[in-house]
PDB file of N, CA, C and O in Angstrom:
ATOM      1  N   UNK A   1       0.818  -1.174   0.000  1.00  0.00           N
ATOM      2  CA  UNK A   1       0.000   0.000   0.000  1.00  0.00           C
ATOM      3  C   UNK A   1       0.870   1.249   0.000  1.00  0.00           C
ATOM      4  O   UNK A   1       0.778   2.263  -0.693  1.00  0.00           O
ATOM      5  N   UNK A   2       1.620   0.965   0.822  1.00  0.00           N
ATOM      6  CA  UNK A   2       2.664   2.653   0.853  1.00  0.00           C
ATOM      7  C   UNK A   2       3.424   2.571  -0.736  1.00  0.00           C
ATOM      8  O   UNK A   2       3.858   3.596  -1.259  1.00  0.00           O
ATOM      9  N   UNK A   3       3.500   1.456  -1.293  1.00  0.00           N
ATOM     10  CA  UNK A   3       4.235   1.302  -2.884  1.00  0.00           C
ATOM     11  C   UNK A   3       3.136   2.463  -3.741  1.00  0.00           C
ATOM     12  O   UNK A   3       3.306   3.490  -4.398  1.00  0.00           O
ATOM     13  N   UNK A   4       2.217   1.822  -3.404  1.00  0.00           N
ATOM     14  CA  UNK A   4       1.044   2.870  -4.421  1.00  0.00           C
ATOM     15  C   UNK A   4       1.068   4.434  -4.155  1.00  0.00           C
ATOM     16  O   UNK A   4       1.160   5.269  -5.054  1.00  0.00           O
ATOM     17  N   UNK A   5       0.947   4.796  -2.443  1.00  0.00           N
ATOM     18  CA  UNK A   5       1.013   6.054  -1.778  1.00  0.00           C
ATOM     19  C   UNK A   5       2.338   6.838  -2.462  1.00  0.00           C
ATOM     20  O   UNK A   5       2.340   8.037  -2.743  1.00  0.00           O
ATOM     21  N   UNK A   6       3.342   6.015  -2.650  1.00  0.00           N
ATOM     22  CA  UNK A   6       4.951   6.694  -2.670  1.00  0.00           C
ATOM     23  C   UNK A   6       4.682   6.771  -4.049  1.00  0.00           C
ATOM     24  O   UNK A   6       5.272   7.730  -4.547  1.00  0.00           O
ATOM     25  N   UNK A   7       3.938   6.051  -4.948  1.00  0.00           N
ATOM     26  CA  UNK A   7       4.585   6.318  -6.929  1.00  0.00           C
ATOM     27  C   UNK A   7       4.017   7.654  -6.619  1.00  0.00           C
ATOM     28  O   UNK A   7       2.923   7.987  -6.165  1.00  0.00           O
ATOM     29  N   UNK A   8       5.529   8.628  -7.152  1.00  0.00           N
ATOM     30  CA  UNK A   8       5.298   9.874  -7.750  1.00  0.00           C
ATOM     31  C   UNK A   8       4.911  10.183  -9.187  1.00  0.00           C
ATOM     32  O   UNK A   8       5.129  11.291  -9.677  1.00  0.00           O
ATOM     33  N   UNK A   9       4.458   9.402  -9.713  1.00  0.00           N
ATOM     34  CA  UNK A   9       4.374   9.917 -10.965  1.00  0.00           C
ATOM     35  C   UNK A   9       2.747   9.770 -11.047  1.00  0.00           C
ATOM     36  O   UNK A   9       2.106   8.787 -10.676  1.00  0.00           O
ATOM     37  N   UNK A  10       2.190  11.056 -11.660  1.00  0.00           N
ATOM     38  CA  UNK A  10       1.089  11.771 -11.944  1.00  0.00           C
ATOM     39  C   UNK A  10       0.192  10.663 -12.867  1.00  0.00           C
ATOM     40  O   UNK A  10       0.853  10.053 -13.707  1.00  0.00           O
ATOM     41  N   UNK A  11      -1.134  10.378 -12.789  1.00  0.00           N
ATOM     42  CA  UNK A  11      -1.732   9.646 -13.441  1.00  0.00           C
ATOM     43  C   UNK A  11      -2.455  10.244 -14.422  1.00  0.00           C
ATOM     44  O   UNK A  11      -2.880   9.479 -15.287  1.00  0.00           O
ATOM     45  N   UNK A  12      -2.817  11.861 -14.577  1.00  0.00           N
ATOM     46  CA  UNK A  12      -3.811  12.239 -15.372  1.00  0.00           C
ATOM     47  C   UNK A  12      -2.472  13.351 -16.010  1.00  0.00           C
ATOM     48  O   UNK A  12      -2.022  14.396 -15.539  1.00  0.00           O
ATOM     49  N   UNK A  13      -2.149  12.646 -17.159  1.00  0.00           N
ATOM     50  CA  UNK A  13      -0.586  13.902 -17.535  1.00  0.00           C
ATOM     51  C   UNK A  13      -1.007  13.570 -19.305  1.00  0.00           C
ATOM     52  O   UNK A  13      -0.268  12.991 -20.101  1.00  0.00           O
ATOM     53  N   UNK A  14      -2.568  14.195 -19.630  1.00  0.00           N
ATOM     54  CA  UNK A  14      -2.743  14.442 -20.931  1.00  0.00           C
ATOM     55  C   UNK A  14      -2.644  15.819 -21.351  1.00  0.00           C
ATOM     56  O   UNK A  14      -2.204  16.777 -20.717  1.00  0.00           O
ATOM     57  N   UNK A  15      -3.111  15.771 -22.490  1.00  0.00           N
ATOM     58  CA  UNK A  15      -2.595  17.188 -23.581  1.00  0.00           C
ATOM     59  C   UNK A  15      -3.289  18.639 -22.799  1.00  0.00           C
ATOM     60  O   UNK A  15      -2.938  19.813 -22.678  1.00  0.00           O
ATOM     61  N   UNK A  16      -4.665  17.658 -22.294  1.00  0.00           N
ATOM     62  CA  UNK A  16      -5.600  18.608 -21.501  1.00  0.00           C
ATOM     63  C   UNK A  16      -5.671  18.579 -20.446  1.00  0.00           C
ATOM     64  O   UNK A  16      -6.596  19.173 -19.893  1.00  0.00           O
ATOM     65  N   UNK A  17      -4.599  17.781 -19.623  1.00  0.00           N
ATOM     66  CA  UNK A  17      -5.177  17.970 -18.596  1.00  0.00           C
ATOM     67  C   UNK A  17      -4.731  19.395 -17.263  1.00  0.00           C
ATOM     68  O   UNK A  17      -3.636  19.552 -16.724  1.00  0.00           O
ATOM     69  N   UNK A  18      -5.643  19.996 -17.115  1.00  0.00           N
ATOM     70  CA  UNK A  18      -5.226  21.094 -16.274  1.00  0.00           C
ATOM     71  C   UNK A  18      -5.906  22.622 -16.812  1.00  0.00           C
ATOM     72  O   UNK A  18      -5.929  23.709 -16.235  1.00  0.00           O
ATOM     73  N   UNK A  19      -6.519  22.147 -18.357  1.00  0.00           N
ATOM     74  CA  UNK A  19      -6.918  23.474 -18.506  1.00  0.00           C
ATOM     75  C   UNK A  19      -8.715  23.514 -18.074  1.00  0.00           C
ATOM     76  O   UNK A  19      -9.513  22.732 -17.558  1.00  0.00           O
ATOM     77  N   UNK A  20      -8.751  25.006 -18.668  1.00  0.00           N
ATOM     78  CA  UNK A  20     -10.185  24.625 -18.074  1.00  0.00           C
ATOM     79  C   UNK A  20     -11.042  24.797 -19.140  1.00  0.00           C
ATOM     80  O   UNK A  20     -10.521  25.126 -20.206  1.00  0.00           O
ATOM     81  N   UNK A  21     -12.599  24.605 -19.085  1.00  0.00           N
ATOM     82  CA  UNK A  21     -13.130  24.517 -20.648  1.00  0.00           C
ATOM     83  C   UNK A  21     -13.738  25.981 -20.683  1.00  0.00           C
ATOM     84  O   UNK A  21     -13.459  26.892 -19.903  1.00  0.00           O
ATOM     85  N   UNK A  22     -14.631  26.020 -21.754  1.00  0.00           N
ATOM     86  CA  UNK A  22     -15.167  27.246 -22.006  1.00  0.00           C
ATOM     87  C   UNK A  22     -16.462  27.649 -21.391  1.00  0.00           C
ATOM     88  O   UNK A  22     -17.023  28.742 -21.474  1.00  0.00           O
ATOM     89  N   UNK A  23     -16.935  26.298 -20.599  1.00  0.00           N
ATOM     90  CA  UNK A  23     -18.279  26.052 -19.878  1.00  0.00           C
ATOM     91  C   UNK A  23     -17.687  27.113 -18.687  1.00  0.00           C
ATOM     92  O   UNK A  23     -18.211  28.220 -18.565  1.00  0.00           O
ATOM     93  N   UNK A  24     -16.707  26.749 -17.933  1.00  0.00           N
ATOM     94  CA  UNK A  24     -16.132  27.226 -16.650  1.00  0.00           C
ATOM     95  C   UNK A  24     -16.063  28.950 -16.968  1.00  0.00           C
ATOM     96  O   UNK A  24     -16.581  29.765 -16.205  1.00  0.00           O
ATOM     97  N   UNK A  25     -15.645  29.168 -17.690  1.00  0.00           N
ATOM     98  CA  UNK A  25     -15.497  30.638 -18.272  1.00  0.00           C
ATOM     99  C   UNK A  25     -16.945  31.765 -18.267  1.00  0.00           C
ATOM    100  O   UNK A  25     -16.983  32.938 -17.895  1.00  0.00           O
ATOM    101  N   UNK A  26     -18.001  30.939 -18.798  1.00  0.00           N
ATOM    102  CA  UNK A  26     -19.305  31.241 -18.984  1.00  0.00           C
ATOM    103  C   UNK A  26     -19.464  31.255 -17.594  1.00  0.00           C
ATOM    104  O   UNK A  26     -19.029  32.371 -17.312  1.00  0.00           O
ATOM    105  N   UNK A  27     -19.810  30.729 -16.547  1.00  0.00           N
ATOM    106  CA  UNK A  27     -20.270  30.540 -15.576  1.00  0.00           C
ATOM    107  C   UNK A  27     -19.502  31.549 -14.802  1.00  0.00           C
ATOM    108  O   UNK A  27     -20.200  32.243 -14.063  1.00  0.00           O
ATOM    109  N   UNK A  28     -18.256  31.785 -14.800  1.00  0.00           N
ATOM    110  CA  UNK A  28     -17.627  32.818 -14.094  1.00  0.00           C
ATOM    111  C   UNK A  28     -18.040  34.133 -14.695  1.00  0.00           C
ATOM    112  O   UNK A  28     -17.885  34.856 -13.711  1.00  0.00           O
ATOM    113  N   UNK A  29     -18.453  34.904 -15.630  1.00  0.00           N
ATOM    114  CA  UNK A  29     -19.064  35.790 -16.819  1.00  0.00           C
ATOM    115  C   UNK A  29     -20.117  35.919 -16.050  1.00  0.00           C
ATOM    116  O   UNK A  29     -20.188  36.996 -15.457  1.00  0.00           O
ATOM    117  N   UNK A  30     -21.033  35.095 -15.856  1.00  0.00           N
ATOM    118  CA  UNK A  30     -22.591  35.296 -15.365  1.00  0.00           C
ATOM    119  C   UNK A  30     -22.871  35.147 -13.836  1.00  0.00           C
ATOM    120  O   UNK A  30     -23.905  35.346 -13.197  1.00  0.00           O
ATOM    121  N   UNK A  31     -21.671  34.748 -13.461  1.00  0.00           N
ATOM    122  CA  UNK A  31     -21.828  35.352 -12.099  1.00  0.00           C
ATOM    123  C   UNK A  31     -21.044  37.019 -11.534  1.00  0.00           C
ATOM    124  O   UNK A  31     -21.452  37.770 -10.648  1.00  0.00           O
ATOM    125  N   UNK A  32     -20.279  37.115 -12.100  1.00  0.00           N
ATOM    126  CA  UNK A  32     -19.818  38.459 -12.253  1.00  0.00           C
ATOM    127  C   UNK A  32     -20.955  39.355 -13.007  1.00  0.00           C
ATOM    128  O   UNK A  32     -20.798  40.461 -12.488  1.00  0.00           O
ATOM    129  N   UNK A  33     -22.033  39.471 -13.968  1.00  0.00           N
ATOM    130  CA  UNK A  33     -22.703  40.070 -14.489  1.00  0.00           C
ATOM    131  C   UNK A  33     -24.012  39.699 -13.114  1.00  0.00           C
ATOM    132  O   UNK A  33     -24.865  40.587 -13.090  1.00  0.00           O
ATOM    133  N   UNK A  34     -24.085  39.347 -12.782  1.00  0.00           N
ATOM    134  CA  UNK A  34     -24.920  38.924 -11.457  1.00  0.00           C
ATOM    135  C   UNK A  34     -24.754  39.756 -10.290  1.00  0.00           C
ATOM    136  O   UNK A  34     -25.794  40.282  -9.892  1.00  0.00           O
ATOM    137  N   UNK A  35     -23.473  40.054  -9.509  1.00  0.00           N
ATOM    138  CA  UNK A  35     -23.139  41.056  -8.731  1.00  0.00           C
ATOM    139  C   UNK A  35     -22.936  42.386  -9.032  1.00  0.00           C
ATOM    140  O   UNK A  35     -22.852  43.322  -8.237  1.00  0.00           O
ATOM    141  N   UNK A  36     -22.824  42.419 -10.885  1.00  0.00           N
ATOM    142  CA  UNK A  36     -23.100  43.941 -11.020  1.00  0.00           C
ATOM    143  C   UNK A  36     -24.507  44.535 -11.132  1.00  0.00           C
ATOM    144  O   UNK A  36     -24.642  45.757 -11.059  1.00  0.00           O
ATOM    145  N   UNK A  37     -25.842  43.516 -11.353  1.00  0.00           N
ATOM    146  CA  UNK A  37     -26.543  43.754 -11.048  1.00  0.00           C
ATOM    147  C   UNK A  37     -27.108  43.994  -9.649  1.00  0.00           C
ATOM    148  O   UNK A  37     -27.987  44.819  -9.398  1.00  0.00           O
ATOM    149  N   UNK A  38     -26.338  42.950  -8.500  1.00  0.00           N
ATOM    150  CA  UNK A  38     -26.593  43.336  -7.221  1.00  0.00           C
ATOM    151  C   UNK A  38     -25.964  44.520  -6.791  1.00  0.00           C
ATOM    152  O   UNK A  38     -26.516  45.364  -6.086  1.00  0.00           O
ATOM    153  N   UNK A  39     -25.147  44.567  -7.090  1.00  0.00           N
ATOM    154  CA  UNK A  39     -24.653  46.040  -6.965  1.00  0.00           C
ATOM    155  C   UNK A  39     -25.243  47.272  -6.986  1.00  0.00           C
ATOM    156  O   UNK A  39     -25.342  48.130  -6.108  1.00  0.00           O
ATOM    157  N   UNK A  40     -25.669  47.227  -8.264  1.00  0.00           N
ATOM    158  CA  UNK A  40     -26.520  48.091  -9.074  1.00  0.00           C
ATOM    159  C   UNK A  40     -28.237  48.496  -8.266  1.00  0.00           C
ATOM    160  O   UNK A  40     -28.825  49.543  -7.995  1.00  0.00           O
ATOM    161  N   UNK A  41     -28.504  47.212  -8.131  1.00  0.00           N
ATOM    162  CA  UNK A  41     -29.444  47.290  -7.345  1.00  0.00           C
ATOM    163  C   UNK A  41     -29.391  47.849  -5.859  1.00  0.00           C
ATOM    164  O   UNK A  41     -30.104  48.814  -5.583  1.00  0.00           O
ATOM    165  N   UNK A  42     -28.602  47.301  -4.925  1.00  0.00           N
ATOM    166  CA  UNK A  42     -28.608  47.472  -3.718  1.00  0.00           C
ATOM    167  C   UNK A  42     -28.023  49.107  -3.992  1.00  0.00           C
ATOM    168  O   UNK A  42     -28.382  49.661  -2.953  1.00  0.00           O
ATOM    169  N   UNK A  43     -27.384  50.065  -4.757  1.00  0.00           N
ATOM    170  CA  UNK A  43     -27.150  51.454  -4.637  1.00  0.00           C
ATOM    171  C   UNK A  43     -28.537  52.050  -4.833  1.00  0.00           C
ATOM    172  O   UNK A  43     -28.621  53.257  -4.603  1.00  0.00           O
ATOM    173  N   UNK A  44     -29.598  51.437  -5.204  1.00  0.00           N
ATOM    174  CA  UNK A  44     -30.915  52.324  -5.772  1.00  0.00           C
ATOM    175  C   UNK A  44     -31.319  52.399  -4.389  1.00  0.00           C
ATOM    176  O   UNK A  44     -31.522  53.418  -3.728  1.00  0.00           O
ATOM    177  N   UNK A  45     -31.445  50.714  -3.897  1.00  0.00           N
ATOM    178  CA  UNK A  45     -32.151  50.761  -2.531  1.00  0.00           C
ATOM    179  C   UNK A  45     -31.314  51.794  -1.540  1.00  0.00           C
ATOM    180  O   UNK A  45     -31.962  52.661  -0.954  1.00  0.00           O
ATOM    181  N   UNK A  46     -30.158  51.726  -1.385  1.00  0.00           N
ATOM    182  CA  UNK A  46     -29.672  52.297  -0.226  1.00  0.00           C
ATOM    183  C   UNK A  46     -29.563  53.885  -0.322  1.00  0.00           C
ATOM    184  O   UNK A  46     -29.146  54.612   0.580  1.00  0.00           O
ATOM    185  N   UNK A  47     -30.166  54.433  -2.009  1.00  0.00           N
ATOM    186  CA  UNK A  47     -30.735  55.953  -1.905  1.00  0.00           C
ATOM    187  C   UNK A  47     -31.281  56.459  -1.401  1.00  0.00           C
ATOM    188  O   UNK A  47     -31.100  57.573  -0.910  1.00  0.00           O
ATOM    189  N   UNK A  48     -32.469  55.515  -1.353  1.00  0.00           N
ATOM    190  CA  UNK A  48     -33.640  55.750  -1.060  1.00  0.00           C
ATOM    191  C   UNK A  48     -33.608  55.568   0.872  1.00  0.00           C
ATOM    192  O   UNK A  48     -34.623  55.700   1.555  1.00  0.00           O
ATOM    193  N   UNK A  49     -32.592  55.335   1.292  1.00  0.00           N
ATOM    194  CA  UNK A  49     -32.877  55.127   2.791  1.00  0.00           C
ATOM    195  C   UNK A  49     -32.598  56.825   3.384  1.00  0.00           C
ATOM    196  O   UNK A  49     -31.836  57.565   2.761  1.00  0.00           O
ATOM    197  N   UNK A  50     -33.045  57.114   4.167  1.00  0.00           N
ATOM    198  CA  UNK A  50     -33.078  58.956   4.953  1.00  0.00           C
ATOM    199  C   UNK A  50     -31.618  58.806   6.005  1.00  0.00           C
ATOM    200  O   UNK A  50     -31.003  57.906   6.577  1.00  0.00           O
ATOM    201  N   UNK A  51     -31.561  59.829   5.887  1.00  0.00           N
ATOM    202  CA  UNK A  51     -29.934  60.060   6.261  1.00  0.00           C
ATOM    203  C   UNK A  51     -30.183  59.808   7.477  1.00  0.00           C
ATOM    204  O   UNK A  51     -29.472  58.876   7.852  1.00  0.00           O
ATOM    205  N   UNK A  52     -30.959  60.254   8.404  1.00  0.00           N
ATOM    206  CA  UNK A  52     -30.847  59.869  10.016  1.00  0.00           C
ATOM    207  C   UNK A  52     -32.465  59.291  10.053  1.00  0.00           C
ATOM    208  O   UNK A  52     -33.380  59.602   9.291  1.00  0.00           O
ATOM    209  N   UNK A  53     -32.487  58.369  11.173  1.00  0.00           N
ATOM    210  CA  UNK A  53     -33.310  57.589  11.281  1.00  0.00           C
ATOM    211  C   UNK A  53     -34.289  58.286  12.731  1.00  0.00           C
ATOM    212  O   UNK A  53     -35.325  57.901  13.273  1.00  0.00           O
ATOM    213  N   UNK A  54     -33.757  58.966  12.877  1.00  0.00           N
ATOM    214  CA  UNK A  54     -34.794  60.257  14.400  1.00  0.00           C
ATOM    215  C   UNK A  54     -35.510  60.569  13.790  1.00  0.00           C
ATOM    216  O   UNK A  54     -35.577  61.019  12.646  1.00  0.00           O
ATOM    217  N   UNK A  55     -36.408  60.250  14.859  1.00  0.00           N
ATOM    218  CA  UNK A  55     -38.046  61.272  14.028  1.00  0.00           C
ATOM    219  C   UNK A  55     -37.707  62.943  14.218  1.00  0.00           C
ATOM    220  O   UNK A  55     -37.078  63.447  15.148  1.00  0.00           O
ATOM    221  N   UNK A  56     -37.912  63.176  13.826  1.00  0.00           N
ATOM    222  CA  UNK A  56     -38.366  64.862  13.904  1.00  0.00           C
ATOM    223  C   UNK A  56     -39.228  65.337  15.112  1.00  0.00           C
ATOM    224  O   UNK A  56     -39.010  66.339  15.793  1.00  0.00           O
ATOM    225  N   UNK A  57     -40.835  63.925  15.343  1.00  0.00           N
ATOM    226  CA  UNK A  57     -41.392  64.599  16.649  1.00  0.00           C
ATOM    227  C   UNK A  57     -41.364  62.987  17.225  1.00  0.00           C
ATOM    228  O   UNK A  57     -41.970  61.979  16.863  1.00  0.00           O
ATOM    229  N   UNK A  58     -40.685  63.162  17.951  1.00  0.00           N
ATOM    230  CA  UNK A  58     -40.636  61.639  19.143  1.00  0.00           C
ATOM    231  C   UNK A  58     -42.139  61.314  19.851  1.00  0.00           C
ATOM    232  O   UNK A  58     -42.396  60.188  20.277  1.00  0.00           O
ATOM    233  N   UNK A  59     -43.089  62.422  19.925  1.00  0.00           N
ATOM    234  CA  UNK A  59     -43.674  62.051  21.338  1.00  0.00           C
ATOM    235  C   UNK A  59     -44.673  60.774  20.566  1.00  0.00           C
ATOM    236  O   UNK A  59     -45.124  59.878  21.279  1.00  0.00           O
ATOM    237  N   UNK A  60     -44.969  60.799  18.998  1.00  0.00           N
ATOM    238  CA  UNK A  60     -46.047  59.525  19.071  1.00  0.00           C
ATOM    239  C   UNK A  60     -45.116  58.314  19.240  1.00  0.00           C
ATOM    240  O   UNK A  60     -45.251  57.540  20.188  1.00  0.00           O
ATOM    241  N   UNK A  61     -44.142  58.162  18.272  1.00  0.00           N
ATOM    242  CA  UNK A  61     -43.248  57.051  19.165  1.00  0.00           C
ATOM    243  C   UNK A  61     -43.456  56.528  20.577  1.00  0.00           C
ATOM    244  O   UNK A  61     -43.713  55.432  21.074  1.00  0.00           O
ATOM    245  N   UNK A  62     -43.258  57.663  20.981  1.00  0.00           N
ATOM    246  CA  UNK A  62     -43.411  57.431  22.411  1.00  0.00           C
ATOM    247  C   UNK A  62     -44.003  56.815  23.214  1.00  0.00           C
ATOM    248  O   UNK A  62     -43.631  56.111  24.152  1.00  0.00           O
ATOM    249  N   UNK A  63     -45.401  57.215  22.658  1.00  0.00           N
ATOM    250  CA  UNK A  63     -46.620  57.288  23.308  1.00  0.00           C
ATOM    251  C   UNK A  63     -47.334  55.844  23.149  1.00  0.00           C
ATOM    252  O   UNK A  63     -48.285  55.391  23.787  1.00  0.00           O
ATOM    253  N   UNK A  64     -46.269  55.015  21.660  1.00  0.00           N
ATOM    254  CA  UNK A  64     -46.491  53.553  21.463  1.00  0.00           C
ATOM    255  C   UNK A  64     -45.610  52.644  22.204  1.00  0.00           C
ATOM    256  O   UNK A  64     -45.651  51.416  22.281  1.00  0.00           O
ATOM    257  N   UNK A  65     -44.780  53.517  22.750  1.00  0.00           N
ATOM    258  CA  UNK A  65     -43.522  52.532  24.035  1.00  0.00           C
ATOM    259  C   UNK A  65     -43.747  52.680  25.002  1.00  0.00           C
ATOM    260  O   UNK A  65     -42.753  52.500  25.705  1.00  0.00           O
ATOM    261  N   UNK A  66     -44.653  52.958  25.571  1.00  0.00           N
ATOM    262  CA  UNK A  66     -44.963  53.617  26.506  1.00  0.00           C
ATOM    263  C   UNK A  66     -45.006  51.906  27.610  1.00  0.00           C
ATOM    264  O   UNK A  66     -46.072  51.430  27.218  1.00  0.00           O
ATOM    265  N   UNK A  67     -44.566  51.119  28.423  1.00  0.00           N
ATOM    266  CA  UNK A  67     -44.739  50.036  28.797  1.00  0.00           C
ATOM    267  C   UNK A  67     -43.703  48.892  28.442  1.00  0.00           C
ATOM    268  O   UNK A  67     -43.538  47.799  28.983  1.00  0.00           O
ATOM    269  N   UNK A  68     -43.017  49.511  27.301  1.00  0.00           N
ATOM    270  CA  UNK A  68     -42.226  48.402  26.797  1.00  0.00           C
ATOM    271  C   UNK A  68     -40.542  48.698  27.339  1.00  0.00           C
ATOM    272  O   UNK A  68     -39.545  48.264  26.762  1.00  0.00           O
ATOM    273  N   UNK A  69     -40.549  49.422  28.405  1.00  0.00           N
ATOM    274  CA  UNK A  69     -38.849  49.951  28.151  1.00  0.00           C
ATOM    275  C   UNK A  69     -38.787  48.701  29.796  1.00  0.00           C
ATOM    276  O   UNK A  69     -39.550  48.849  30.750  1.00  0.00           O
ATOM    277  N   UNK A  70     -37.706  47.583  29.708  1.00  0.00           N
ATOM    278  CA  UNK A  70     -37.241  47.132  30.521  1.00  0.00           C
ATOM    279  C   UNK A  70     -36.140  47.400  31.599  1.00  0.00           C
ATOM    280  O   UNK A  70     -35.742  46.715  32.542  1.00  0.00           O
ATOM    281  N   UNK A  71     -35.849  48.418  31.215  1.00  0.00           N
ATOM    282  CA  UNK A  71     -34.641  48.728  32.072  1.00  0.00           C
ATOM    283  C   UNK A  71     -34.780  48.724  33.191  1.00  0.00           C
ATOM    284  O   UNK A  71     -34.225  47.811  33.802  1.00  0.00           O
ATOM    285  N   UNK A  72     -35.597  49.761  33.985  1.00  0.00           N
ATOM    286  CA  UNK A  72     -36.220  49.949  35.067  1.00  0.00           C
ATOM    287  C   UNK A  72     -36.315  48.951  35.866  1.00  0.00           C
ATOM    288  O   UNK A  72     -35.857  47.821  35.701  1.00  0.00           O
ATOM    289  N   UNK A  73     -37.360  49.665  37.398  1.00  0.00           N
ATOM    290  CA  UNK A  73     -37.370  48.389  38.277  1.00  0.00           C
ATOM    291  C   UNK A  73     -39.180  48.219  37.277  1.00  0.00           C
ATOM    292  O   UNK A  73     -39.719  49.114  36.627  1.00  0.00           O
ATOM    293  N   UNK A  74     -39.762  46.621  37.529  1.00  0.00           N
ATOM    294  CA  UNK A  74     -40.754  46.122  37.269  1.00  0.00           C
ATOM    295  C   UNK A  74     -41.942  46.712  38.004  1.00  0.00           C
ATOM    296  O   UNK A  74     -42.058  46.337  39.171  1.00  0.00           O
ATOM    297  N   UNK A  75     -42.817  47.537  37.558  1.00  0.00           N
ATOM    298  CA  UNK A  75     -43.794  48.268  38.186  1.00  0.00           C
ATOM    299  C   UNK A  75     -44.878  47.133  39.235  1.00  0.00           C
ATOM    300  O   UNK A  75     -45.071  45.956  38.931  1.00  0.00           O
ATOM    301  N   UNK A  76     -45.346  47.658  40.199  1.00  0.00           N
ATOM    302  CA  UNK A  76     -45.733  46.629  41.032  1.00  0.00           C
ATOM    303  C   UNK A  76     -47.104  46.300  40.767  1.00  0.00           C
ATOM    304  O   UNK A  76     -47.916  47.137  40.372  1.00  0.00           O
ATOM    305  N   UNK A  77     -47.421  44.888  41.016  1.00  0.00           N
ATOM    306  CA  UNK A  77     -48.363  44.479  40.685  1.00  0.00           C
ATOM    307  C   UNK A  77     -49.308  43.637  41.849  1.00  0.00           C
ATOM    308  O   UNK A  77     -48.954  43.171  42.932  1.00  0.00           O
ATOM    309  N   UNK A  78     -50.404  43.634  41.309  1.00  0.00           N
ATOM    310  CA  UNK A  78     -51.316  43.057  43.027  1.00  0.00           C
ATOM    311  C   UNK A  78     -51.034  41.603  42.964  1.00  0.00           C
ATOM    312  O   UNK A  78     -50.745  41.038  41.909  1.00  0.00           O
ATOM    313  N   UNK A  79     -51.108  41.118  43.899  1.00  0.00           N
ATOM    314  CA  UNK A  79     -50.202  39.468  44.163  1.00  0.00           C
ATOM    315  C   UNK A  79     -50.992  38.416  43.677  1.00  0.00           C
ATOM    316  O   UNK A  79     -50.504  37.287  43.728  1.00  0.00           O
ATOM    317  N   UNK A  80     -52.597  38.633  43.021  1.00  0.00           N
ATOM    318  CA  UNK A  80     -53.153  37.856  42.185  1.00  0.00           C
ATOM    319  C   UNK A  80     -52.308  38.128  40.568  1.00  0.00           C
ATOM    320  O   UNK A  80     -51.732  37.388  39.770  1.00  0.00           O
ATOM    321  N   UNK A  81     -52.471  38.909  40.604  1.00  0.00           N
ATOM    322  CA  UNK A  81     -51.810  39.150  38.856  1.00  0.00           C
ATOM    323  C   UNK A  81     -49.901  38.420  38.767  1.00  0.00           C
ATOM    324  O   UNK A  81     -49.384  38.046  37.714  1.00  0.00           O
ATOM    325  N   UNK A  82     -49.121  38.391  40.308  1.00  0.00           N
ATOM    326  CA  UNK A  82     -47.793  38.189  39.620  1.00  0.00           C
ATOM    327  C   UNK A  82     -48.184  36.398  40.362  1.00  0.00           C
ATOM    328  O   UNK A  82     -47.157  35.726  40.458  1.00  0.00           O
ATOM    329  N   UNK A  83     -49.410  35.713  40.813  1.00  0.00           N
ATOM    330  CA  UNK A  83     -49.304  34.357  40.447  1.00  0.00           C
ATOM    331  C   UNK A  83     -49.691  33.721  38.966  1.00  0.00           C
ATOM    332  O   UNK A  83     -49.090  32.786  38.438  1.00  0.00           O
ATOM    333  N   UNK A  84     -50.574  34.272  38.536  1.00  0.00           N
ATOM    334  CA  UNK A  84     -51.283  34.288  36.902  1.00  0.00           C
ATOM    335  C   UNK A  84     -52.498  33.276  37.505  1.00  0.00           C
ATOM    336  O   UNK A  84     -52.882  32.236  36.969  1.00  0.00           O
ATOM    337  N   UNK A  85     -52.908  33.757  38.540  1.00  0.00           N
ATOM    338  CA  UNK A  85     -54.123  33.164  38.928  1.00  0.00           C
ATOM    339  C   UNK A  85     -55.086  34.251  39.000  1.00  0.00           C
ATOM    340  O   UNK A  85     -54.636  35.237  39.584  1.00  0.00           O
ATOM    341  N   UNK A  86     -56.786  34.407  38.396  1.00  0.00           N
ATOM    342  CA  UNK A  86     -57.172  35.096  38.656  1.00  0.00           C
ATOM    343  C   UNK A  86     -58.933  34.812  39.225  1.00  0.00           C
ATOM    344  O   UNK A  86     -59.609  35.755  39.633  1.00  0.00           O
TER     345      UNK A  86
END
């Protein structure tokens, strides 16, 4: 077995072997014409995005978070509501 492992000499040593065909070429072509369309595309989308993302008037924002900010301590609740028995 190591006789087979050790022959150095190359088994595929034809006229062709090593190049590549014209299929491989195409396929590299149309994927490169593929990312210039993504390209192309993703610059339209990312025009269209607004330079800063702040509202101008915060308070309706607001006024829809109003309950959702966790940071805080947990507002207290009557001792039926924090068993979930009611």
């Amino acid at each position: 077995m190591l006789t087979v492992i050790a022959d150095g000499t190359p088994h595929n040593t034809g006229p062709d072997f090593g190049k590549a065909s014209p299929l491989g070429l195409l396929v590299v072509v149309l994927l490169l014409v593929a990312t210039l369309f993504l390209l192309r595309s993703m610059n339209r989308q990312l025009k269209k995005v607004p330079k800063s993302f702040d509202p101008q008037d915060p308070e309706p924002d607001q006024a829809a978070d109003e309950g959702t900010d966790t940071v805080g301590p947990a507002p207290e609740q009557a001792p039926e509501e924090r068993d979930g028995s009611s």
